[in-house]
N, C-alpha and C positions, 0 to 999 in steps of 0.2 A: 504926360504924353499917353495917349490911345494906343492900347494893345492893338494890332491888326488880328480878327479871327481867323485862325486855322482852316481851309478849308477839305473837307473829304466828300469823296461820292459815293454814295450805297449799291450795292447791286444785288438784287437777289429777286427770283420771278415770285415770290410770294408778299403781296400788299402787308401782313402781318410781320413780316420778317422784316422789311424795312422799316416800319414803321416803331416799331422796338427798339431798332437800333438808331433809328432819328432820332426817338425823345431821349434816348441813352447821351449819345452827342451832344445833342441839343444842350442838355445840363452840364454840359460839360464844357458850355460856350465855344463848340464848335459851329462852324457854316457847313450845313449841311444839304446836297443833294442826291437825288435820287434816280435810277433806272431800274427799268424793271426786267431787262436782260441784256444781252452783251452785246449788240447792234445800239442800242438806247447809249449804253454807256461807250462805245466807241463814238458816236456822236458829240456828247457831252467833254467827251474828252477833247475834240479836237475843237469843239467852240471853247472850252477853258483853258484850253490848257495848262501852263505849269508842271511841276512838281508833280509825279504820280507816283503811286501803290499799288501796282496789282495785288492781290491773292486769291485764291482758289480754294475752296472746300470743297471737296465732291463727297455728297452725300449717298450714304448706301441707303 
């Protein structure tokens, strides 16, 4: 029987920061998507919905 992939959404406004943590995932055989700030990912969120994770880092 087929594992179903995990999936998680990325959010961060920097293309490089996302992208790091995609190919991180990715190897990790997760389904991964992306926005590239919180209007993006409030969107994404309600066309997938599920299961969700906030969290928050505020960078100094």
């Amino acid at each position: 029987m087929e594992q179903k992939k995990l999936k998680i959404l990325v959010v961060d406004d920097k293309w490089n920061m996302r992208n790091l943590i995609k190919m991180y995932l990715n190897r990790q055989d997760w389904l991964v998507t992306e926005a590239s700030d919180g209007k993006e990912a409030l969107e994404l969120m309600r066309f997938y919905g599920d299961n969700v994770h906030l969290n928050h880092k505020k960078r100094k």
